[in-house]
One Martini backbone bead per residue (centre of mass of N, CA, C, O) as a GRO file, in nm:
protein
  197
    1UNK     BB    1  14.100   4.471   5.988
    2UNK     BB    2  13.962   4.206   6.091
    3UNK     BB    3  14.267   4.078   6.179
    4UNK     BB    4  14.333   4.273   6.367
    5UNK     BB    5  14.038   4.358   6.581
    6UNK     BB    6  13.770   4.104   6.547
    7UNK     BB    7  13.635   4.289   6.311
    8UNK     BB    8  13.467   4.488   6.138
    9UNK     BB    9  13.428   4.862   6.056
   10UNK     BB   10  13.266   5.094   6.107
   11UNK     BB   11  12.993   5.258   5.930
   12UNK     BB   12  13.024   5.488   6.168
   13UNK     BB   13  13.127   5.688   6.425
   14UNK     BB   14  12.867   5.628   6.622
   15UNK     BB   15  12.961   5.309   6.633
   16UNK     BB   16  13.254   5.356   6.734
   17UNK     BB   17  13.155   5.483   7.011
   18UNK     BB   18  13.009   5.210   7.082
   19UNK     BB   19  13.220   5.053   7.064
   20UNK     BB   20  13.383   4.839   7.284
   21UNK     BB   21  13.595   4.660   7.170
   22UNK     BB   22  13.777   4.930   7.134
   23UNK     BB   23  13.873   4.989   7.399
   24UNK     BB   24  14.085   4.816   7.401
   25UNK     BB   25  14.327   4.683   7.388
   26UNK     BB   26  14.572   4.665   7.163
   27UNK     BB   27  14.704   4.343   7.098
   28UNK     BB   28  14.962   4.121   7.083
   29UNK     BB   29  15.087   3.844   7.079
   30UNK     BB   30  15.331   3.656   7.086
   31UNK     BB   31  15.540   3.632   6.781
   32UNK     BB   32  15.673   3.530   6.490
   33UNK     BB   33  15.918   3.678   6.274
   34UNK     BB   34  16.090   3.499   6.061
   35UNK     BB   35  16.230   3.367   6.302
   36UNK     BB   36  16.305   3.642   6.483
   37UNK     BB   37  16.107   3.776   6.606
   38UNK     BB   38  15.880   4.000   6.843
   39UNK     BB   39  15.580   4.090   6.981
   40UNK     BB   40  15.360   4.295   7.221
   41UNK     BB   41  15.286   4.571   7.084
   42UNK     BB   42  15.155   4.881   6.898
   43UNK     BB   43  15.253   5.171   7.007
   44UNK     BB   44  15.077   5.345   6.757
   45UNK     BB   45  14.812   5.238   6.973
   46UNK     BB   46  14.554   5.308   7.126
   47UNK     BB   47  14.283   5.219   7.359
   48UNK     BB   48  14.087   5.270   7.078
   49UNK     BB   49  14.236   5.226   6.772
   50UNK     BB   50  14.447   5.532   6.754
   51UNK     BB   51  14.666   5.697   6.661
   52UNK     BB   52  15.022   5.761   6.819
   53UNK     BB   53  15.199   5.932   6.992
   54UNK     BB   54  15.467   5.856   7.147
   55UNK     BB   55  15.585   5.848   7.497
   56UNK     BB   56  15.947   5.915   7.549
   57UNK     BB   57  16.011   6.034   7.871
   58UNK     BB   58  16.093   5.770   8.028
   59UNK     BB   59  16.324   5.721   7.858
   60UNK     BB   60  16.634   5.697   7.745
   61UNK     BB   61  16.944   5.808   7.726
   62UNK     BB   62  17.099   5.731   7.385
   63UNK     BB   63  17.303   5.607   7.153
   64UNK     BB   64  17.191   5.664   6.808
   65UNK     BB   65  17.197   5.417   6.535
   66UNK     BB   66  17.089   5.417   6.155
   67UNK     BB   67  17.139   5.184   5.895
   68UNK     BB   68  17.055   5.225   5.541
   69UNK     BB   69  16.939   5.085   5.248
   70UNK     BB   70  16.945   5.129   4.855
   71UNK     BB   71  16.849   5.115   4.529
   72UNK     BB   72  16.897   5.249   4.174
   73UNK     BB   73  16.806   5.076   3.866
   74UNK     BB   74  16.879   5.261   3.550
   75UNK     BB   75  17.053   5.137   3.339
   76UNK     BB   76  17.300   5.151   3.110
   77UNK     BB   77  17.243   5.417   2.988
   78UNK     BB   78  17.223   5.613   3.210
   79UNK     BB   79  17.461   5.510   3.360
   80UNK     BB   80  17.662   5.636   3.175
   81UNK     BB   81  17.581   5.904   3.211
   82UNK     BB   82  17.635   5.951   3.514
   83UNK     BB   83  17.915   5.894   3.503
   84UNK     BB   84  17.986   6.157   3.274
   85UNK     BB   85  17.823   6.372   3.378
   86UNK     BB   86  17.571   6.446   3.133
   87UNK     BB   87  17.318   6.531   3.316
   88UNK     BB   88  17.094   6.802   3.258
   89UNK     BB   89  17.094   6.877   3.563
   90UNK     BB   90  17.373   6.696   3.687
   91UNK     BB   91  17.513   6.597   3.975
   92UNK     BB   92  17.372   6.351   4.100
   93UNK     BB   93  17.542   6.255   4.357
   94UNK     BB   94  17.531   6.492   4.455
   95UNK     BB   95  17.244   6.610   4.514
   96UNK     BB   96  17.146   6.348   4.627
   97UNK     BB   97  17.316   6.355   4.886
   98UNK     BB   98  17.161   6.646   4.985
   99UNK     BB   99  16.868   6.549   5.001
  100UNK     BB  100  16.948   6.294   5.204
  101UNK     BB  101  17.004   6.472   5.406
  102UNK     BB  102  16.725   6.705   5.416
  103UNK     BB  103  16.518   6.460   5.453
  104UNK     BB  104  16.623   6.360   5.751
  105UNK     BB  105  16.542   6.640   5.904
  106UNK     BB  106  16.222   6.587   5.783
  107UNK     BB  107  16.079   6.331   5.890
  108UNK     BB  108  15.871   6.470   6.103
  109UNK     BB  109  15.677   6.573   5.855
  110UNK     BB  110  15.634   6.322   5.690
  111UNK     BB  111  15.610   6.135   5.942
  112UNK     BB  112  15.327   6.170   6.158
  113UNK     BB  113  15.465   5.965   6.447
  114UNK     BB  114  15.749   6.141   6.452
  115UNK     BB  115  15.958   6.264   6.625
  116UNK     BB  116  16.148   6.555   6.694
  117UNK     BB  117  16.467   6.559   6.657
  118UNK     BB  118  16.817   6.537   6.688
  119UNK     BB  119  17.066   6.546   6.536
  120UNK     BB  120  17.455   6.446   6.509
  121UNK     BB  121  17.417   6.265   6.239
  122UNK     BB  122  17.499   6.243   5.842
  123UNK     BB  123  17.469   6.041   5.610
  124UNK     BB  124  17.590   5.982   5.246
  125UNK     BB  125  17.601   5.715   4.994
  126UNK     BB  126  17.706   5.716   4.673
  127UNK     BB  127  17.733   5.456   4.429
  128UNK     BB  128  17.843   5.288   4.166
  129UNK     BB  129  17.735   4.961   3.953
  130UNK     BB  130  17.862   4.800   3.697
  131UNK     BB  131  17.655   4.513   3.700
  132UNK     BB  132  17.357   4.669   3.730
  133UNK     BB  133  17.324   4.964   3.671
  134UNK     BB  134  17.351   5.150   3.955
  135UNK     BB  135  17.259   5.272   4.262
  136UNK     BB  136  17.427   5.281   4.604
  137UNK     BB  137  17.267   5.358   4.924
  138UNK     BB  138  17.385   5.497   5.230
  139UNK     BB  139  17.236   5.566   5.532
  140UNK     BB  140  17.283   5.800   5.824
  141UNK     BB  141  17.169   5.816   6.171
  142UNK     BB  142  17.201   6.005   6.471
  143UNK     BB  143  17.193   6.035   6.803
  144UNK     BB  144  17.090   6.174   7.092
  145UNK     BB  145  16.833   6.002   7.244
  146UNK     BB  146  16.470   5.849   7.330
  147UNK     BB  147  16.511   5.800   6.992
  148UNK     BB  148  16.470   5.654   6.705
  149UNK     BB  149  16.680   5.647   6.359
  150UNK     BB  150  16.527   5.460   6.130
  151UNK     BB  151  16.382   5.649   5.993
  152UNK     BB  152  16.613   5.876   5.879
  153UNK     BB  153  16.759   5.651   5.733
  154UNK     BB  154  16.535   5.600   5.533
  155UNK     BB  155  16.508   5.852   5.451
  156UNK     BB  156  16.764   5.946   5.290
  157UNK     BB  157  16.722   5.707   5.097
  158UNK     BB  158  16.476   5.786   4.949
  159UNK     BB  159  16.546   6.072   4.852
  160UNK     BB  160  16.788   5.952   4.719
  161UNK     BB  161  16.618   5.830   4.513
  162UNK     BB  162  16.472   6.013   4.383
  163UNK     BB  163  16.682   6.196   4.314
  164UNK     BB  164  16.776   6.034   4.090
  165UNK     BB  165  16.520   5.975   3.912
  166UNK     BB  166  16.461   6.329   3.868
  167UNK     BB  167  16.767   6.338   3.715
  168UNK     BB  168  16.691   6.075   3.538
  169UNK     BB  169  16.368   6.075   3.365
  170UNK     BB  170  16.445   6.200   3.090
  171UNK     BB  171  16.587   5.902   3.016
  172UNK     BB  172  16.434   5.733   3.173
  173UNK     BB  173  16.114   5.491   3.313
  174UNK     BB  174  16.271   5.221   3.411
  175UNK     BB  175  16.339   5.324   3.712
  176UNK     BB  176  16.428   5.170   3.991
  177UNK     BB  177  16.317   5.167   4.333
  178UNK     BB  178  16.530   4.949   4.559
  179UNK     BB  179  16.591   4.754   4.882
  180UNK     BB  180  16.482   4.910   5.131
  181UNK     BB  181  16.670   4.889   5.429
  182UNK     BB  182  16.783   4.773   5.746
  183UNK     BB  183  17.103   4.714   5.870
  184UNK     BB  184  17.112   4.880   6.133
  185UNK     BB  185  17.133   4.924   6.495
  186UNK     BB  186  17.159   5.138   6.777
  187UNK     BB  187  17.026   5.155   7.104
  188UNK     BB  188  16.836   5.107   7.334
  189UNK     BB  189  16.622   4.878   7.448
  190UNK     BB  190  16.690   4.690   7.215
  191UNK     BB  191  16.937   4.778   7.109
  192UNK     BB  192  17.100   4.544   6.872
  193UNK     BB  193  17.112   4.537   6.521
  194UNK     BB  194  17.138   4.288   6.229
  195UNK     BB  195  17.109   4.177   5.971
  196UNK     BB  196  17.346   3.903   5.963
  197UNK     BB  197  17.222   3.782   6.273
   0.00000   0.00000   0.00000
């Protein structure tokens, strides 16, 4: 906190109302980040620094696609269960696919300061990898709308690396989920990015 805001945060909520220095807008000097990226404040901090939600009214509508991937590492035995579709619960990447479908339109509910959006397109794809014996998961999510689908496309993925998770955890629990990253986005202000550009 204290690196972030310019000093350690208050003791009490009486004193942090009355702390002038947080009246100021939170704002970051534009900095490199990793070499590649760069921004000038963080908008879902507001002027006193709490937490809210952008207004988005301004912004133009525009087609927003963003797509994440993410890994769920099984080890051979679970591998091969899953291969075999032998797991007692069922069909792990059917089901599984279907949950990262319905976990992206609840994104809203789930991380507090997205907005309620339209989606107008999810997919979810799983498939099995059997040099590292995992399943590679890939979501994308798509709107007509004034804000991005990056959270959606995140959500899809990570919930179906869960249920995949909790289909196969009564034979192994040294399941890891791992790589969760965006692989890609366009639309909006900021345009177009991809991880390999």
């Amino acid at each position: 906190m204290e690196s972030v805001f310019g000093e350690p945060p208050p003791s009490s909520l009486s004193s942090s109302i009355d702390n002038q220095s947080m009246a100021q807008d939170v704002k970051f000097s534009t900095e490199e980040m990793d070499g590649k990226e760069s921004f000038a404040a963080l908008t879902h901090i507001g002027s006193k620094g709490e937490a809210q939600m952008v207004d988005v009214s301004h912004k133009d509508i525009s087609k927003r696609v963003a797509i994440a991937r993410g890994k769920v590492i099984l080890g051979r035995e679970v591998f091969d269960l899953v291969s075999a579709n032998q797991m007692g619960k069922g069909d792990v990447l059917s089901v599984a696919k279907l949950a990262g479908i319905c976990g992206a339109k609840q994104t809203s509910n789930l991380i507090p300061l997205c907005h309620n959006i339209n989606l107008t397109h999810v997919r979810v794809d799983l498939a099995l990898n059997p040099h590292d014996f995992s399943v590679e998961i890939e979501g994308e999510a798509a709107s007509d709308g004034k804000t991005g689908v990056e959270m959606e496309a995140f959500t899809a993925v990570t919930v179906a690396g869960l249920t995949v998770y909790d289909m196969c955890k009564a034979a192994s629990k040294y399941i890891q989920i791992t790589d969760i990253r965006l692989e890609h986005k366009t639309g909006g202000k900021s345009g177009d990015w991809s991880r390999d550009k």
